[in-house]
N, C-alpha and C positions, 0 to 999 in steps of 0.2 A: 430469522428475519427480524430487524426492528420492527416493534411494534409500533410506533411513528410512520413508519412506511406501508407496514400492514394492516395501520384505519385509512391511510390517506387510498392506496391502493386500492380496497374495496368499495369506497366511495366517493373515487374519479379515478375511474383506470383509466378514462379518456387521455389524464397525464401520460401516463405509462406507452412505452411502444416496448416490451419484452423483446431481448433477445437470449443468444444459447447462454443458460445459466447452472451450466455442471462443470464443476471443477474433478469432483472426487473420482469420475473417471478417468483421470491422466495422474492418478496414484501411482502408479507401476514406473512413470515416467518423473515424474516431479515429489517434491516435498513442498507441504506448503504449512509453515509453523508461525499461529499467534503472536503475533511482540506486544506486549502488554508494556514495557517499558516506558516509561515519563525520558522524551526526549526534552535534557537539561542541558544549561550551558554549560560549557567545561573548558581548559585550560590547557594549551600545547604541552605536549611532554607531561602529562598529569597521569602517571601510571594509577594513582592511587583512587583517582575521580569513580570511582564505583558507581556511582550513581546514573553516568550516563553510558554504561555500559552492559548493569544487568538488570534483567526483568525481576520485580519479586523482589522479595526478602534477598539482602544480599549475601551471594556465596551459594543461592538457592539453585539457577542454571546458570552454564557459560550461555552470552548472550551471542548471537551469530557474529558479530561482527568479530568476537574473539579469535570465534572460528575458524573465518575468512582470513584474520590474520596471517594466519599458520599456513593457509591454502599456499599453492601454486598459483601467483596470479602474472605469468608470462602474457605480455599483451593478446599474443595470436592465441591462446591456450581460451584466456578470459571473451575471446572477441566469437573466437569458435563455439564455447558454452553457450553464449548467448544468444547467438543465432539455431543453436538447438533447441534452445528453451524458448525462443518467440515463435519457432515451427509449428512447435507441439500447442501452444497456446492461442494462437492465432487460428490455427484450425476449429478450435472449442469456443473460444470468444466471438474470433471477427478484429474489425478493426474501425475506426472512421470517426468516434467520437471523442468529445474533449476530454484530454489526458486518456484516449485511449493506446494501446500498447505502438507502439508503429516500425513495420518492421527494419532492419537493420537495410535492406537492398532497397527501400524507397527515397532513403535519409543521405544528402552529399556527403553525411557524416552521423558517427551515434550520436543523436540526439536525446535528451531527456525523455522522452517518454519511449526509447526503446529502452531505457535502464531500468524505467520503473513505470508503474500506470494506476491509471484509477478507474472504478467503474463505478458509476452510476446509481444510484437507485430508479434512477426514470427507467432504464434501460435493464441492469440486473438486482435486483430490490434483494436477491437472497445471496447475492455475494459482494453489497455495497463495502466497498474499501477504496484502500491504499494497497499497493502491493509494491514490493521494491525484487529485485532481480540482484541474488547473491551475483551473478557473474557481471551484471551491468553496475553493483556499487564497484568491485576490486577493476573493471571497467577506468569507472571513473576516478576512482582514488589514482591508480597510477598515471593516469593525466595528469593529473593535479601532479603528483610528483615529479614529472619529467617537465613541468614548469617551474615548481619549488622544489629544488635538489634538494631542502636541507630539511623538508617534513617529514617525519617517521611516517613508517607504515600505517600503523593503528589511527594516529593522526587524520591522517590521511584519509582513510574508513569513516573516521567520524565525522568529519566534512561532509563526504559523499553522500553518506546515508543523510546528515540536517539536508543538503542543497535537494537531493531528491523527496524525502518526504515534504519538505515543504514546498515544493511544484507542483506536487500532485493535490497535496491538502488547500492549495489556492483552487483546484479545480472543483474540489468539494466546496466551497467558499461561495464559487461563481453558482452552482449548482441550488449552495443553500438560496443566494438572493433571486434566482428566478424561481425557485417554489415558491419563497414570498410574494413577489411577484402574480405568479400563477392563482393562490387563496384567496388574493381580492380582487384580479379580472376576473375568474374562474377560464382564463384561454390556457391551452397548453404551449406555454411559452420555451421549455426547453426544448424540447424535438422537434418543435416545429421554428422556430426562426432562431433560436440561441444557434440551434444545429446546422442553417441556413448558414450565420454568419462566420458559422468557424468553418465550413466548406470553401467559400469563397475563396479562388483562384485567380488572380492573386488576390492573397489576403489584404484584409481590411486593417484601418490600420484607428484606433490601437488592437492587436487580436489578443484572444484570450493564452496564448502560451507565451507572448511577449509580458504580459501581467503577469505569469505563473513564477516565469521565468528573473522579475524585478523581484518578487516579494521572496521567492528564494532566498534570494542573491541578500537583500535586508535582514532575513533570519538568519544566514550564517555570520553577518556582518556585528549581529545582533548576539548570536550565540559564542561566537571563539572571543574566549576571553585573552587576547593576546596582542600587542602592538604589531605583530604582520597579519593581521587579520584582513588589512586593505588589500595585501600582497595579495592575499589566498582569495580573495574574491575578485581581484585583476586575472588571475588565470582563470577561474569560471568562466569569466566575460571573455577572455581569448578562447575558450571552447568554444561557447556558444558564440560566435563571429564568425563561422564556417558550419552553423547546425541550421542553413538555412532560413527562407525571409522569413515564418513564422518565430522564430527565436532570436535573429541575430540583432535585432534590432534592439536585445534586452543588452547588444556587449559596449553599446557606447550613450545608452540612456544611463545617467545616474537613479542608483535605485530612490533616492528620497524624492523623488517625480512619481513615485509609484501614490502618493494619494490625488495628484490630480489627474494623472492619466487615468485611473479609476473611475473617478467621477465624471469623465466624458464616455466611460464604457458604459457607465450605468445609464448615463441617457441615453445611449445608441439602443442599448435593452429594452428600457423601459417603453422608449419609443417604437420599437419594435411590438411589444405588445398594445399601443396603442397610438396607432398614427393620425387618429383625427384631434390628439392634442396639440398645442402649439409647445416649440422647444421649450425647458428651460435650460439657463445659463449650468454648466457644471460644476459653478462653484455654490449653488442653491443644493447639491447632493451633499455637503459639507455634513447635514443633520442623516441624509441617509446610507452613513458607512455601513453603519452597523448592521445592515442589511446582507453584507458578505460575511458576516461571521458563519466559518461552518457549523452544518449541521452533523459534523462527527466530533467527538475529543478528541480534538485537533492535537492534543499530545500522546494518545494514546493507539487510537484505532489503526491498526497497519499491519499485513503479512507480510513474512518474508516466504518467495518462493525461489527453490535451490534443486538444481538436479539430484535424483536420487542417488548415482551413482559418485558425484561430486561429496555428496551428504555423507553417506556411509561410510566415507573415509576422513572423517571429521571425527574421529573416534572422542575429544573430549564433550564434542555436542551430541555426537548420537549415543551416547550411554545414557542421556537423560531424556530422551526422546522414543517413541514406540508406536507403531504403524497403527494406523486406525483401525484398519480393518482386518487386521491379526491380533488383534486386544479385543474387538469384538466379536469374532470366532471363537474365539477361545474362551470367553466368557458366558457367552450361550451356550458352548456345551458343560460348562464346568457348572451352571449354576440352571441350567434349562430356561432362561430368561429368553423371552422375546422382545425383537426390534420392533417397535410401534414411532410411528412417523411423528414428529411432534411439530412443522411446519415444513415450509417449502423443504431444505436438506437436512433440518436437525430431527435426530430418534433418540429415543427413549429404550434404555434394557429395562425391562420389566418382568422379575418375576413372578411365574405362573402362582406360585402358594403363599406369594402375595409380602416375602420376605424382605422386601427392599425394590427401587428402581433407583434408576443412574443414568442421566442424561449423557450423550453423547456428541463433543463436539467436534469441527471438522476440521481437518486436517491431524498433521502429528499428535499423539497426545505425551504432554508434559510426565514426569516420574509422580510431582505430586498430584495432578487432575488423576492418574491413574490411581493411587493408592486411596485417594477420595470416592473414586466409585467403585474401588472392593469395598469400603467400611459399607458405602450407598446400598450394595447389594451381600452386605451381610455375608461376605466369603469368610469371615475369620483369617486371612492371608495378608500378609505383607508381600512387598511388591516382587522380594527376592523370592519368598517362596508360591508367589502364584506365578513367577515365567520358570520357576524348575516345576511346578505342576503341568502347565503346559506343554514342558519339553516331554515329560512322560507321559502323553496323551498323546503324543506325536500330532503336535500344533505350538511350535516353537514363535513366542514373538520377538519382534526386529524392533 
């Protein structure tokens, strides 16, 4: 857990309303892998753009969206994944808050946050993120394509993945300005009326996924460096024109309205937390944008989550990837280290004669996080020969 969330937590949980916050039991079901990656601009047809493609030193891993390339992504194949994977999730999650997951049978259409979602720290503080849905980007890239015949594939991915992380990262935005918010009334503003106003049936208008939904739309506008970049954000908007009143209203707002529509959300909030003030005009928020800046690195912080059985046949990504809890078996008995809990889901190998310990994090673990915590715990092993030690312990890892 961030440690920003875990003083705030302890001393106003009042904020907090927790819900179910275990992922690592639907391992057997899901794969859920770190993107460390600096999402950068880049250029149509730019095979060579590396940088917005892999995590790390480059050459270091293939980046998912390589992956997905290569995948099978037949609409009904892609639409079928999907709704697999919101089954499994929605059961462990839930559903009902802002950018949270929503499933595919509630939406006239897939809408953005069944592609991709974000949770909270009000709500889950030890799985605060971004999360994007391999089946719901190759989803939306091939929208995108059977509106622009002439974008490649990969293209296409790259789109998808800017328009949904950055939807979801306007929800971290919304999130960071009502904890601000929250620090100097001391009310709990997000769950209790932010939560109020994104409920409302019919939506209020401006809502919080119509603004997710503009500042998307300006990030890719902002990121494809190419003269049909207008093109490629005209078919976003014709998605979003059928994903329902909470969205569709983003497909004929132009997005450079997104600072004053802003600044009339911010007072609909602010007032919210305090109605015995009298309005101000929304163009006096002019001084408090800055207020929405998220509280995550907004370039950085993001999982991808991808069926396991889709994953495993990803053979260029899964050779540099390795089960968590098959690397961790297999190193408590190779090394008699114990698991000691090191906060809400992160543990610690620790061994007993006191040789070394090695943190443990969640989800896939990378080739080189893994070769980083044999040196941690002192095995003497490279990575090829700690998974043939393993295989002859009969404790094979994946």
């Amino acid at each position: 857990m961030d440690e920003r969330v875990a003083d705030l937590q302890k001393t106003r949980p009042e904020l907090f309303s927790l819900k179910g916050d275990d992922l690592q039991s639907l391992d057997d079901l899901l794969v859920f892998i770190e993107a460390p990656a600096r999402l950068s601009s880049f250029r149509l047809g730019d095979a060579d753009n590396r940088t917005a493609l892999l995590p790390g030193r480059a050459g270091e891993t293939p980046d998912v969206l390589e992956a997905l390339a290569e995948a099978d992504d037949e609409e009904e194949a892609s639409v079928k994944a999907l709704i697999d994977v919101q089954k499994v999730l929605g059961k462990s999650l839930g559903h009902g808050w802002p950018g949270g997951l929503v499933p595919y049978e509630s939406s006239p259409t897939i809408s953005p946050d069944s592609l991709a979602f974000y949770l909270p720290f009000h709500y889950f503080p030890s799985l605060w993120g971004i999360y994007l849905l391999g089946p719901g980007i190759l989803y939306l890239a091939g929208t995108l394509r059977a509106r622009v015949p002439w974008i490649s594939k990969l293209d296409s991915l790259k789109v998808a993945r800017a328009f949904l992380f950055h939807h979801e990262a306007y929800h971290s935005a919304v999130e960071g300005f009502a904890t601000r918010v929250e620090l100097i009334t001391g009310e709990p503003l997000y769950k209790s009326a932010l939560q109020d106003r994104f409920d409302k049936d019919p939506p209020l208008s401006p809502h919080e996924e119509t603004l997710a939904c503009l500042y998307a739309i300006k990030m890719v506008r902002q990121n494809v460096k190419d003269p049909a970049k207008d093109e490629i954000c005209a078919a976003l908007q014709q998605h979003l024109a059928s994903c329902g009143p909470r969205y569709s209203p983003a497909s004929s707002i132009p997005d450079a309205a997104l600072d004053f529509i802003q600044r009339q959300f911010a007072e609909d909030i602010a007032r919210s937390a305090n109605p015995r003030r009298g309005p101000i005009s929304p163009e006096a928020w002019g001084l408090g944008q800055f207020m929405f800046r998220t509280l995550l690195q907004r370039n950085k912080h993001y999982s991808w989550i991808l069926p396991r059985r889709a994953f495993e046949k990803m053979s260029r990504l899964a050779v540099h990837y390795f089960r968590n809890k098959s690397v961790v078996r297999c190193l408590k008995r190779l090394t008699g280290a114990e698991e000691i809990k090191a906060g809400y889901h992160n543990t610690r190998l620790v061994r007993p004669d006191g040789k070394g310990q090695a943190g443990v994090q969640t989800g896939e673990i990378p080739v080189g996080t893994l070769g980083g915590m044999l040196k941690q715990l002192n095995t003497g092993l490279s990575v090829a020969e700690f998974r043939e030690r393993c295989r002859s312990i009969g404790c094979p890892i994946a």
